[in-house]
FIKOLPA-340353 format. One record per residue (C-alpha): x, y, z; residue in one letter. Coordinates in steps of 0.05 Angstrom, whole numbers, padded with zeros to 5 digits, always signed. Layout:
<pts>
XYZA/...
</pts>
This chain:
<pts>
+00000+00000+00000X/+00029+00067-00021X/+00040+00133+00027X/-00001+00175-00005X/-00004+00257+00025X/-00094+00234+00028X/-00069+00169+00075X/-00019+00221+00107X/-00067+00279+00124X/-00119+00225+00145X/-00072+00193+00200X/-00055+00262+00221X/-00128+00288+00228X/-00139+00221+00258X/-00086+00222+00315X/-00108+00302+00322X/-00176+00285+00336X/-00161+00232+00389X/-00108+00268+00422X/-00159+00328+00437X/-00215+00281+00453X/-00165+00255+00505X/-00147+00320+00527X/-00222+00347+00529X/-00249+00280+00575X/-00180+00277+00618X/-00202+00283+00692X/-00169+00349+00720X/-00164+00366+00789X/-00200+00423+00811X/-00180+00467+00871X/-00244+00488+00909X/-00243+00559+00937X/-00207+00559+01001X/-00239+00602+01063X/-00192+00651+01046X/-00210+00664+00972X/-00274+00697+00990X/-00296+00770+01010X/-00342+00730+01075X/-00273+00714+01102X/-00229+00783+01082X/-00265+00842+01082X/-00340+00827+01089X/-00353+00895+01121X/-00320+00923+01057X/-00358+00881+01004X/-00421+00896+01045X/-00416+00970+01044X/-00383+00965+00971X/-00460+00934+00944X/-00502+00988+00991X/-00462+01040+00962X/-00479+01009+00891X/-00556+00993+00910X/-00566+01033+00973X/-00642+01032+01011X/-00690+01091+00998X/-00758+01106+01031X/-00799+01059+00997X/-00741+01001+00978X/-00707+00960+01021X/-00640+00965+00972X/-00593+00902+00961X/-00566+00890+01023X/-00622+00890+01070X/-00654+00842+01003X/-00590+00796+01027X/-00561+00810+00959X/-00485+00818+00990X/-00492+00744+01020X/-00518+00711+00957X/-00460+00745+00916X/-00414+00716+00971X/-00432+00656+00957X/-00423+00668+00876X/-00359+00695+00885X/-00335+00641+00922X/-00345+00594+00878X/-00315+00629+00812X/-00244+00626+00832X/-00227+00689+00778X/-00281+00735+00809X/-00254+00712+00879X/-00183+00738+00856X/-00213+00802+00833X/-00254+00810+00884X/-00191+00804+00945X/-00151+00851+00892X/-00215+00900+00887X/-00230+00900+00968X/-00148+00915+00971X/-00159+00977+00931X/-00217+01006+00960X/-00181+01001+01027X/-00118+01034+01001X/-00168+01089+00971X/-00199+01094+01040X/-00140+01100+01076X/-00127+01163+01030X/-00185+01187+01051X/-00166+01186+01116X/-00222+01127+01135X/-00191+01059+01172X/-00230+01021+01105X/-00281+01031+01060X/-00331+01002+01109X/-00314+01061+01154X/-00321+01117+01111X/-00384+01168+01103X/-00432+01149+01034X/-00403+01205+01006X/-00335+01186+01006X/-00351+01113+00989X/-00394+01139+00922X/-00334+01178+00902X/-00292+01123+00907X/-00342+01081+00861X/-00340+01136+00820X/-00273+01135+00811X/-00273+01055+00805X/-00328+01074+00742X/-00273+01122+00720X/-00218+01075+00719X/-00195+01050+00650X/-00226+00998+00613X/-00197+00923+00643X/-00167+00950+00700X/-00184+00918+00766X/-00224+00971+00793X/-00271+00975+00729X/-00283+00913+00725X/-00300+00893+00797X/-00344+00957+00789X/-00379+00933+00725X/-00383+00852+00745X/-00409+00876+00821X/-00465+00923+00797X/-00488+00876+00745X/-00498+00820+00794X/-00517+00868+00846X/-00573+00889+00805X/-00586+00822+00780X/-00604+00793+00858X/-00633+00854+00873X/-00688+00860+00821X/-00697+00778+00818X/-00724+00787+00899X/-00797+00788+00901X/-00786+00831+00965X/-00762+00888+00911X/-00824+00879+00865X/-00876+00907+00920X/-00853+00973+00917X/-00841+00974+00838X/-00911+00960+00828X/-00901+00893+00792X/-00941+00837+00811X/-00888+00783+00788X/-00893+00739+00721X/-00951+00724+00690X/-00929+00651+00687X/-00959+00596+00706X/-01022+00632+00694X/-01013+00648+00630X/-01035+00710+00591X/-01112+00711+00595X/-01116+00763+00539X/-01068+00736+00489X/-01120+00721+00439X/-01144+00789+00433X/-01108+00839+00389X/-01062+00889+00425X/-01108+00958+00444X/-01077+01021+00434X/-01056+01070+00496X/
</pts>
């Protein structure tokens, strides 16, 4: 049987194929999240305050933290060992910009001081740590928040239609 560059690529695709279907079921040992990877062990005051300062509590809504929004992003965090690193590098920072400030940590400071240092976390270039703990922290901060049927009472919004159904959905839409 002759070598031909078809019976060449063939073995080579072949062997290709395997070795990455090898690679791709290969068991791979995965480090949980120590105790120490997460904001509930270092700096829960600060990751607390950090998500009131985000989603604070007005007169007629409770705001994230009192919704237990902080806890349930704990628990995210914690098990996303990237956002964990960000999230000990981010709590760093706002200390270091608290101490600046003249505050013992960001949990200590005034909400004034602590909105000027997310605004200058919003500020911060694109990719750096500050912006993106910023942009990852308000997005899931807003996520828990608004997902709480707590929050809904005050908005005015009854919750999903579902399992119900929509009684109307037969009828045309009306004009408002």
């Amino acid at each position: 049987m002759p070598v031909t560059r078809r019976r060449l690529l063939a073995a080579f695709g072949s062997s290709l194929i395997a070795a990455l279907a090898a690679w791709w079921w290969w068991p791979r040992k995965v480090e949980p999240p120590t105790v120490e990877s997460t904001p509930a062990a270092s700096g829960n005051a600060g990751f607390r305050a950090w998500i009131d300062t985000l989603v604070p509590a007005e007169a007629d809504f409770p705001g994230a933290v009192a919704l237990g929004v902080a806890e349930r992003m704990q628990e995210l965090i914690g098990e996303q060992p990237a956002y964990a690193a960000l999230t000990r590098a981010a709590l760093e920072w706002l200390d270091e910009r608290a101490r600046a400030q003249g505050g013992n940590g960001f949990a200590t400071l005034p909400e004034v001081d602590r909105q000027s240092i997310v605004s200058a976390a919003l500020a911060s270039a694109p990719g750096s740590t500050p912006r993106t703990f910023f942009q990852a922290t308000l997005d899931d901060a807003l996520f828990h928040t608004y997902a709480d049927e707590s929050a809904w009472v005050n908005l005015g919004y009854a919750g999903p239609p579902q399992p119900i159904g929509f009684p109307d959905q037969q009828r045309p839409p009306g004009r408002g």
